[in-house]
N, C-alpha and C positions, 0 to 999 in steps of 0.2 A: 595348484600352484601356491609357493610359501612367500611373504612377506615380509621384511624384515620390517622394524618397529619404523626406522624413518622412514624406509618409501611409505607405510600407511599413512603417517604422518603426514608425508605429502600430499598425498592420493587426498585425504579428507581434510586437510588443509585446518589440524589439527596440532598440539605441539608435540612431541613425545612425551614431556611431563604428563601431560591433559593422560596419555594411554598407558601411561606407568600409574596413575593413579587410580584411571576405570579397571585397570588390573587388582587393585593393591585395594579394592573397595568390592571386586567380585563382580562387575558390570558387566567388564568385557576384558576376557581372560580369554589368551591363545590359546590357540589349540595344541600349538606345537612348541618347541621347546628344542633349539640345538642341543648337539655335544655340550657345547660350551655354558648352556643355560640361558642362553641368546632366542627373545621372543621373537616368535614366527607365527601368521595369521594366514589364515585359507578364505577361502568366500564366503564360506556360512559368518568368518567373524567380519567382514567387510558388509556384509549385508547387516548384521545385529548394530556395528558402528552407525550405520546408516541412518537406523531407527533411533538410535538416540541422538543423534543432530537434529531427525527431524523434530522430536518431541524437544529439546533442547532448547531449540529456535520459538516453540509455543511456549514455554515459558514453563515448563513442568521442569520439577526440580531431580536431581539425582536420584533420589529413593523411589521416588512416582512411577520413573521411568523403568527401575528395575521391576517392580511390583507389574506395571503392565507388559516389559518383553518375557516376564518368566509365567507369566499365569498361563496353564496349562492347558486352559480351554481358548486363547488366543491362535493366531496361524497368520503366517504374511499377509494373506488379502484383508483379515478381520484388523491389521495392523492400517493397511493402505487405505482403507474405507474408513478409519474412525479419523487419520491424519487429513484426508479429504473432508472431511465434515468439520475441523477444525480449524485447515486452513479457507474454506469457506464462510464461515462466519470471521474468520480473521481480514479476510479480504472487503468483507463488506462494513466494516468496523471504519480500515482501512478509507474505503470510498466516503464514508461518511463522514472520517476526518479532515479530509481533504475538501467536501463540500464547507465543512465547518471554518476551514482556513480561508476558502474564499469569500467566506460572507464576511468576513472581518477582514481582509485585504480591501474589499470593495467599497466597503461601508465604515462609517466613524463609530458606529453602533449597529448590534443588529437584536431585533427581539428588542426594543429596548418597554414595547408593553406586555412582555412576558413574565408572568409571576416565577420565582423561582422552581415553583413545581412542575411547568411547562418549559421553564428554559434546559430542566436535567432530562425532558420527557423529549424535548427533540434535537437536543445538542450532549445527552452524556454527558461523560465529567468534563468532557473539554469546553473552556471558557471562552467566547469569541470574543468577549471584551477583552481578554488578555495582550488582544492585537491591536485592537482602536488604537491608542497614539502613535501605532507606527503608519496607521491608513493613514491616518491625518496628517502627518507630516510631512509622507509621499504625497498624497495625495489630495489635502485639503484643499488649495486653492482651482481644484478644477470644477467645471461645470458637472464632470461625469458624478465626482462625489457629493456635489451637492442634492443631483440627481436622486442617487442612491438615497442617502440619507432619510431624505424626504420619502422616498417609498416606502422602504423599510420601519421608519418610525409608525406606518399604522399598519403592520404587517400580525395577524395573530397568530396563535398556536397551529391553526388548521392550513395557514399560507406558508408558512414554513415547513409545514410537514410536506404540504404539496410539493412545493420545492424539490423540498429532499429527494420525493418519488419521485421525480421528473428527472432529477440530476443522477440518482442510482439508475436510474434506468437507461439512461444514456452513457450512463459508465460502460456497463452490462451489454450493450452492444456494442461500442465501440472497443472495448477490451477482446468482445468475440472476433471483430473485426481484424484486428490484431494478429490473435489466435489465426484465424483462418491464411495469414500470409499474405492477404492484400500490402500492398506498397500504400506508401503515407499521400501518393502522389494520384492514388488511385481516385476513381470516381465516387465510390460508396465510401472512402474516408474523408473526403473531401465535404461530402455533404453532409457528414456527419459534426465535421469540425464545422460547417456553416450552422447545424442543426445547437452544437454547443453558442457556437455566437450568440444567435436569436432567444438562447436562455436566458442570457447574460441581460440582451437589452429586455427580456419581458420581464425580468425579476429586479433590476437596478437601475441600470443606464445604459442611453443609445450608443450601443458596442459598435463603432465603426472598424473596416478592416486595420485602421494604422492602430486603435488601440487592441487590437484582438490579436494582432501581431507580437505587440509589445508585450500582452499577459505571455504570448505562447515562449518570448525570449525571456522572462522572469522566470515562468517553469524551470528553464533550464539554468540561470543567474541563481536563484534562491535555493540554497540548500535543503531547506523546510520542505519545500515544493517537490524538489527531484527526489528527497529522501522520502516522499510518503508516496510518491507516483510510482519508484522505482519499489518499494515495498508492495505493491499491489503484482506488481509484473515488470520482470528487469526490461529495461528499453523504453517503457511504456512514455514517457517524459521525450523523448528523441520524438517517437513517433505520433506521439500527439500534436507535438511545436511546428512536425515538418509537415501534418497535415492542413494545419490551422494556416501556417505561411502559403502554403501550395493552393488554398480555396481562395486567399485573398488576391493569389495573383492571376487566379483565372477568375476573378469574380471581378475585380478591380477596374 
């Protein structure tokens, strides 16, 4: 079956410029070609387009991409297997951003006895003080951050790494959870949203169900929050919140 340039357009949600110019650069050239000179694509080039979104979206540049769909010792699966190992360490990049945003959402400081060689050794280049004065603003006058705070400040390299393994790994299941189809209403998500709570008050402050509620409605409120949940796993942000609400109210 032949394609004309907009339905691909459509179909990959792509502009016709963008496929007039992976044309006009040798990327991704039809196969076919009207009477009229009118571009027309088959499957093989709907699958090639494919692979350059995918690669696209990890951040490889135009030329990269050609270089890796045209090498000749490459083949579909050797394509879907190096994209799986990329978006796996992107995903967990991901989760560790998202740890890093809550320890600065919770906290006015965090790490604050961490030399800088341990703060890029468990936090990357992302800054969590970059967030402090908006925790404090939110959230200064409460008991929970003052709580926090106080933890936190004698927290070292190796309690934060802890952390981190506890919080990716309750990512890691609960994301399987996900995956597997379970309902947010279910019993194994349920405890797992309890299992997330009990993080929250071992590592900062006594997380009771009305503020465990109120993180799971900021997920969804906070753009920062849904766009780095939803970059892990589309939905993921919905069905976290309605698992977290759903334990508090059979917990309650």
């Amino acid at each position: 079956m032949a394609y004309t340039v907009g339905k691909v357009a459509e179909l990959a949600a792509v502009t016709v410029r963008t496929l007039h110019h992976y044309d006009e650069i040798g990327l991704l050239s039809p196969s076919e070609r009207s009477a009229t000179g009118y571009r027309r694509y088959d499957e093989a080039d709907l699958e090639r387009l494919q692979q350059i979104r995918y690669y696209r979206e990890l951040g490889f540049s135009l030329e990269e991409i050609a270089a890796i769909l045209d090498d000749p010792q490459s083949d579909a699966t050797a394509h879907m297997r190096r994209q799986h190992e990329l978006l796996t360490v992107r995903i967990k990049r991901l989760q560790e951003m998202v740890t890093a945003i809550e320890f600065a959402m919770e906290a006015r400081k965090v790490g604050i006895n961490l030399t800088p060689e341990e703060r890029f050794e468990v936090f990357g280049d992302f800054n969590p003080d970059d967030h402090a004065d908006e925790a404090e603003r939110r959230w200064g006058g409460t008991d929970a951050y003052r709580e926090s705070s106080r933890r936190t400040a004698a927290y070292t390299k190796d309690d934060w790494l802890r952390h981190q393994q506890e919080n990716e790994d309750w990512g890691r299941r609960f994301t399987a959870l996900m995956d597997s189809g379970a309902p947010a209403e279910s019993p194994a998500a349920m405890a797992l949203a309890e299992e997330h709570r009990q993080l929250i008050s071992t590592w900062f402050y006594e997380c009771g169900y009305e503020i465990h509620t109120g993180l799971a409605d900021m997920y969804l409120a906070d753009d920062r929050f849904t766009a780095t949940y939803e970059a892990i796993k589309p939905g993921l942000t919905q069905y976290l919140h309605d698992a977290i609400h759903a334990n508090a109210v059979a917990r309650a």
